[in-house]
C-alpha positions in Angstrom: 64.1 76.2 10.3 66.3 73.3 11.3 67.2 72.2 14.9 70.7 72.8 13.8 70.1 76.6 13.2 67.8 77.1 16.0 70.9 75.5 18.5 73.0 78.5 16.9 70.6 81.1 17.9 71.4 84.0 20.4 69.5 85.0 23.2 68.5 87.9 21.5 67.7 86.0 18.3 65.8 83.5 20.5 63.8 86.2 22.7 62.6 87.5 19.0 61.7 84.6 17.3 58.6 83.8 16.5 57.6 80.8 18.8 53.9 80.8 18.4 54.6 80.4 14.1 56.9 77.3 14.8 54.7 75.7 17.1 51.9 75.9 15.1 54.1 74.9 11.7 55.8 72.0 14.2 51.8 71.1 15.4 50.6 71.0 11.7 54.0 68.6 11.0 53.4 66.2 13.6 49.5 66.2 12.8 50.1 65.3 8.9 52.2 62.9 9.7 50.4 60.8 12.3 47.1 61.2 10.1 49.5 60.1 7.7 50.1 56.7 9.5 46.6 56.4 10.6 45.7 56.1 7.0 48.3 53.7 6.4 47.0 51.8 9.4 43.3 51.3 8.4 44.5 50.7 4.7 46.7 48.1 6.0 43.6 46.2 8.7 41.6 47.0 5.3 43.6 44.7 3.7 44.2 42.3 5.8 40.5 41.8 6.4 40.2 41.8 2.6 43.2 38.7 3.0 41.3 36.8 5.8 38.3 37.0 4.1 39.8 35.6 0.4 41.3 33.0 2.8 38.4 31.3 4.6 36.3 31.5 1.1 39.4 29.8 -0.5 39.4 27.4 2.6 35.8 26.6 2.2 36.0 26.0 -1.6 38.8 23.6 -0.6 36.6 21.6 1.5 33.8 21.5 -0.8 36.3 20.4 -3.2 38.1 17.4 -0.9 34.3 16.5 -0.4 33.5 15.9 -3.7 36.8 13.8 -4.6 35.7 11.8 -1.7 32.3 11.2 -2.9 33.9 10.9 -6.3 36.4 8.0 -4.6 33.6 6.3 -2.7 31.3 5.6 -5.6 34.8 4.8 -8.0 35.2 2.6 -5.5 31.7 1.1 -5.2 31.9 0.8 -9.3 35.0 -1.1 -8.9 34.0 -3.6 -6.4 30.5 -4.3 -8.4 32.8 -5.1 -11.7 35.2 -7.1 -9.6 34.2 -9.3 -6.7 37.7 -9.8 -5.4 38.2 -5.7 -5.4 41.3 -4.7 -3.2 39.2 -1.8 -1.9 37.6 -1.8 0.8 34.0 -0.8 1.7 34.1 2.9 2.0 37.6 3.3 0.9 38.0 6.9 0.0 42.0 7.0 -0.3 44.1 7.8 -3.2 43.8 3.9 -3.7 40.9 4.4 -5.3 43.1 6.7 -7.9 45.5 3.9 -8.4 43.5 1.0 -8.7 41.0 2.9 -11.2 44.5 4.2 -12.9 45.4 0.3 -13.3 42.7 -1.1 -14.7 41.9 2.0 -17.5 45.4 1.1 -18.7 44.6 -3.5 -18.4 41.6 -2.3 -20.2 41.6 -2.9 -24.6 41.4 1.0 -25.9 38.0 -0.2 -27.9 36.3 -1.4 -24.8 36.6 2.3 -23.1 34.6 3.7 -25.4 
């Protein structure tokens, strides 16, 4: 029944109706709906544990991942300076420099003496 009808009740219509069937029906109601929320509650920390988790293995893939372009960089840059004694580079220079300079000289390089 709906609050609008109950409000148009009687007295005598609201001394017979059945109070202890509504309560219950309203009790059952409320308790669906909340366990209804809960559910959406633990699905949503489940989730976002799920999220953090993806994250820091995602972060830690990243580092492993900057770690090895700067060992990559470092020994680029230890190749290039053992080629050419007047290398721009400096000792330990792990910078996108590396990248560029490596980038310049492929390209002043003859195609037959890459291979």
């Amino acid at each position: 029944m709906k609050k609008e009808q109950i409000d148009a009740l009687s007295f005598e219509e609201l001394a017979d109706f059945p109070l202890d069937g509504f309560v219950k029906h309203y009790e059952q109601g409320v308790t669906k709906l909340i366990s209804g929320f809960q559910a959406q509650a633990e699905a949503a920390k489940r989730q976002a544990r799920e999220t953090e988790d993806k994250l820091r293995e995602t972060e830690d893939k990243l580092r492993e991942t900057e770690d090895k372009l700067r060992m990559l960089r470092s020994s680029v840059g230890q190749l290039l300076r053992s080629m050419n004694k007047d290398c721009p580079l400096a000792l330990g220079d792990q910078s996108s420099n590396v990248d560029d300079l490596l980038q310049a000289v492929l390209f002043q390089t003859p195609t037959a003496k890459r291979k």
